[in-house]
Structures are given as structure tokens and as C-alpha cells.
C-alpha positions, 0 to 999 in steps of 0.5 A: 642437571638440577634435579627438578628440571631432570624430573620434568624432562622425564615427564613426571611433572611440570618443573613447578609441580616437580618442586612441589613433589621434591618438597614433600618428600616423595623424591629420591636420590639413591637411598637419601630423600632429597628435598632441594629442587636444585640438588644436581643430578645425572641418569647414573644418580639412581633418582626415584620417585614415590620409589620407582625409578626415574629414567632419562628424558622421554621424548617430548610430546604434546596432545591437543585433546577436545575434553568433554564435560564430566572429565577431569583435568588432573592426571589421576583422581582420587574419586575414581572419576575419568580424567583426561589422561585416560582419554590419550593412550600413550606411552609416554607419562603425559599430564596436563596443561592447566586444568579446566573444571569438571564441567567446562569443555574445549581444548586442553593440553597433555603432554610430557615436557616439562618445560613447555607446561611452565611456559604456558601456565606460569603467571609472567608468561600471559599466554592468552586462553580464549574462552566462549561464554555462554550466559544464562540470562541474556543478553549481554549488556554492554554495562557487563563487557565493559566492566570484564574488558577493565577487569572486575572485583573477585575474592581473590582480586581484581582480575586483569583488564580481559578482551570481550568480544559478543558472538550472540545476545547470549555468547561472548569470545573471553581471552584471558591471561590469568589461571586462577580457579574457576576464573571466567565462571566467576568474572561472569558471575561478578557482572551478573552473568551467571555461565551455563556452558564453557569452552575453551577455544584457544591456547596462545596460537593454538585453536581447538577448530574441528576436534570433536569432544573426546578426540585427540591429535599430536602437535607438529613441531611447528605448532610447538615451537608456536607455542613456546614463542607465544611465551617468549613474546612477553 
């Protein structure tokens, strides 16, 4: 097995971020440093990361998590601020999904399987994320929903033609494809809708529905699979 895809099913990272750890260093293969995400190995490799040992694949799992504001969506912080994985104990080396900034609310992902975060956060996928917007200078012209339902002009480009739907004079459903930084608060901005509340709501099949903020619950093997074919489809 190449030797990031063994970090992922270990639940260190996602196979994207464990080439980034392979690629700085941090990884071992008995006592030699090992740079090559594609380097094969095996549980009798002695592989270890930041000096401790990694052990076989975990048994895979995945939390839906409600993640209040004022929590991070990062595994650890260096400022010492509450993140989400301290929000679902687990035995299991969980990490997140994609990130939600500190302040935006809703459904986040934290899981172990490597192969499944890939899925759903990398670009060629488009897994829709569905978003509802609150503005703070209502209401929603028809000018603004047009312009996000085309895609608008942000510093790092165009964004992708979105879906926009308005709830109220002040709310708007967003569903999105793309994960860049910040995205839906500065698609907002870009039409002159600065946002005063966000929250996800969405991930590919997957509504948040009645899970309070701060609450977790474990997927079914169903709404896995839902979610791996909602990558597929692409």
C-alpha cells in the first residue's frame, strides 16, 4: 500500500493532507525519513509519525457534528481555542471534513477515513455544500441572486455559476461546489450583501436537520455510501 494512502486509513489525515506531512518530513519509515507519498508500505514497515507509531487501519467512521460559532474546524489550534474534535469523544483519530470559519455555524464532518474526506473536498468531485445566508442589509435584490446564480468576480477569481434560492427579504439557500476561503461571505460581499449569520446545512445528501448546536450523531453505513455516491456522480 503506498504509504499516504496507509496514513489515511490509519486516520492520521485525509490522503491529500498526509502528502503534505510526507512532504515535510514528519514521516517515517523504520528510522529513515521518507518523503515519497507513494513509497510502498505494510504494517510490519515500522511507519511513524512525528515519532510515534502508526498502527493499521482504524475502523472507519464518520460524525455529523452541528458546530456552534466560536469553535474551530481544524483538529488542533495553535491558539489554544476549542475545536471541533474536542466536541465528539472518540477513540478514534478523527479530523475534519473541509473547514467552516470560526464564526459560521452548521453541519461539519469529522471523521477518520481518509478516502472519504478526499472525496468530498477535492475540487473535480463538486459535492454541493448548501449554505443559509443571512444579509445584513436586506433585502436581497433580484440584481444579487442573479449575479451569484452566474458566478462573481473575487481576488482569486471568478466563482462557479451557484444555486440561489431566497427564504425571506433577508435569507437566501447558496449551494455551492467550490471550498475556497471564506467563499460564501465574500460572494455575498461581492454583490453588496454583507452576511451577518451563516450556516451550513448540507453536504452532498446529507442535511444537518434537527441536530442541536454542539450535538453529534454517527452516520449509518447508508448515508456513507450516500455520500461516496454523491462524488461518483461527477
Amino acid at each position: 500500500m503506498r504509504l499516504a494512502k496507509f496514513l489515511a486509513h490509519a486516520g492520521i489525515a485525509s490522503r491529500r493532507a498526509a502528502e503534505e506531512l510526507i512532504a515535510a518530513g514528519r514521516v517515517t519509515v523504520g528510522s529513515e525519513v521518507v518523503r515519497d507519498p507513494a513509497r510502498d508500505v505494510d504494517e510490519r514497515s515500522r511507519v511513524a509519525f512525528d515519532g510515534e507509531p502508526v498502527r493499521g487501519p482504524e475502523r472507519r467512521v464518520v460524525y455529523a457534528l452541528h458546530k456552534p460559532a466560536g469553535i474551530v474546524s481544524t483538529a488542533d489550534d495553535p491558539q489554544g481555542r476549542r475545536t471541533v474534535i474536542a466536541l465528539v469523544p472518540s477513540a478514534a483519530r478523527l479530523y475534519p471534513v473541509g473547514r467552516l470559519d470560526v464564526e459560521t455555524t452548521g453541519l461539519i464532518l469529522l471523521t477518520n477515513d481518509g478516502e472519504l474526506a478526499d472525496l468530498l473536498t477535492h475540487p473535480r468531485y463538486e459535492v454541493p455544500k448548501a449554505y443559509r445566508v443571512k444579509v445584513a442589509r436586506p433585502p436581497i435584490t433580484e440584481h444579487a441572486l442573479r449575479a451569484l446564480r452566474e458566478g462573481v468576480e473575487l481576488e482569486d477569481g471568478r466563482s462557479a455559476p451557484a444555486q440561489a434560492r431566497r427564504l425571506a427579504p433577508d435569507t437566501v439557500e447558496l449551494t455551492i461546489h467550490e471550498g475556497r476561503k471564506r467563499q460564501v461571505r465574500r460572494m455575498f460581499e461581492a454583490v453588496g450583501q454583507p452576511v451577518s449569520a451563516l450556516q451550513r446545512v448540507r453536504i452532498g445528501p446529507l442535511a444537518l436537520g434537527d441536530l442541536r448546536p454542539g450535538a453529534y450523531r454517527r452516520l449509518t453505513l447508508a448515508e456513507v455510501e450516500q455520500l461516496r455516491q454523491a462524488a461518483h456522480q461527477v
